[in-house]
Each structure stands twice: as C-alpha cells, then as structure tokens.
C-alpha positions in Angstrom: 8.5 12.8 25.2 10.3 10.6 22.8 8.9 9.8 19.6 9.9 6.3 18.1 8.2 5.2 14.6 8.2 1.6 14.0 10.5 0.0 10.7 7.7 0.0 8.2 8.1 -2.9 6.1 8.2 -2.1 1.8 5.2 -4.4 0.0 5.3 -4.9 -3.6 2.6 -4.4 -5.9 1.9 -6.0 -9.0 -0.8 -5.1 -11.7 -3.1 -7.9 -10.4 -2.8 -6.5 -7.0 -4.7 -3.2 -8.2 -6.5 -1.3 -7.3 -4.8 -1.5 -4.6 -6.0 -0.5 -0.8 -4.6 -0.7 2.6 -5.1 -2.7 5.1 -4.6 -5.7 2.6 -7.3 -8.2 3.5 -4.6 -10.5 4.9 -3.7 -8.2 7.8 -4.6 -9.4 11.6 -7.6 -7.9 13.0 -5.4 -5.9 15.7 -3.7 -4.1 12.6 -6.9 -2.9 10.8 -8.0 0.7 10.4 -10.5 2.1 7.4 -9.7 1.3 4.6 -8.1 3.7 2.2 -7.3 3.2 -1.6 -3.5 4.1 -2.6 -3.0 5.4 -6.3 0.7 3.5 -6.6 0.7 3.9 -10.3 1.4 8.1 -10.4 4.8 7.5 -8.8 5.3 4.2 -8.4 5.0 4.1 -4.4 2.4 5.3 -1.8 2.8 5.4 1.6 -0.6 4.7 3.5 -1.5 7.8 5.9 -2.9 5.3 8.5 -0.3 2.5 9.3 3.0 3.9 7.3 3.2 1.0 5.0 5.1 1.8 2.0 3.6 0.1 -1.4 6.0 -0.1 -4.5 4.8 -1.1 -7.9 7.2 -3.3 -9.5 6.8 -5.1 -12.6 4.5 -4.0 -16.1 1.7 -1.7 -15.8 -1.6 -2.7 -16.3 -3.0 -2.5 -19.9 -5.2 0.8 -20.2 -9.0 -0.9 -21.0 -11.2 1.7 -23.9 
C-alpha cells in the first residue's frame, strides 16, 4: 500500500488572528474536523494533528496584557 500525503499549504498568522485554532472558521464544511487550539507563539509554527496545516506566525507579537 502506497502512502501519498497531500501538499499542505503554509497559512500565516498574525497577532489578531490569535488565539489561533484549526479549522479556521472559513474552511468548507467537507474539510472540518474538531476543533483544536494551536500555541504558534512557542516556536513560531504549529502544524495541526488533524488536517497537516502548517500555521506560521509572522509579524510583532502580541503585547503581554497584566
């Protein structure tokens, strides 16, 4: 049996986008699964464990709020 993994696409993520979770609420129905919250701020990407989509944080961080 031959095992072929689809391209996953790269999304980036900006502080606005946070916190951030996969599926995005944009996705098609067909492409859901449960959701699943991605801490892209520890390395700067996440990959989700469902789908394979690989989130990278580009741009400032987000202000720490006391």
């Amino acid at each position: 049996m031959s095992q072929s993994r689809d391209q996953t696409r790269e999304i980036e993520v900006h502080a606005q986008d946070l916190p951030l979770h996969c599926p995005l609420p944009d996705a098609p129905l067909w492409a859901r699964h449960p959701r699943v919250f991605l801490d892209v701020l520890a390395t700067g990407e996440a990959t989700c464990p469902y789908c394979g989509a690989h989130f990278r944080f580009v741009g400032d961080r987000p202000k720490p709020s006391h």
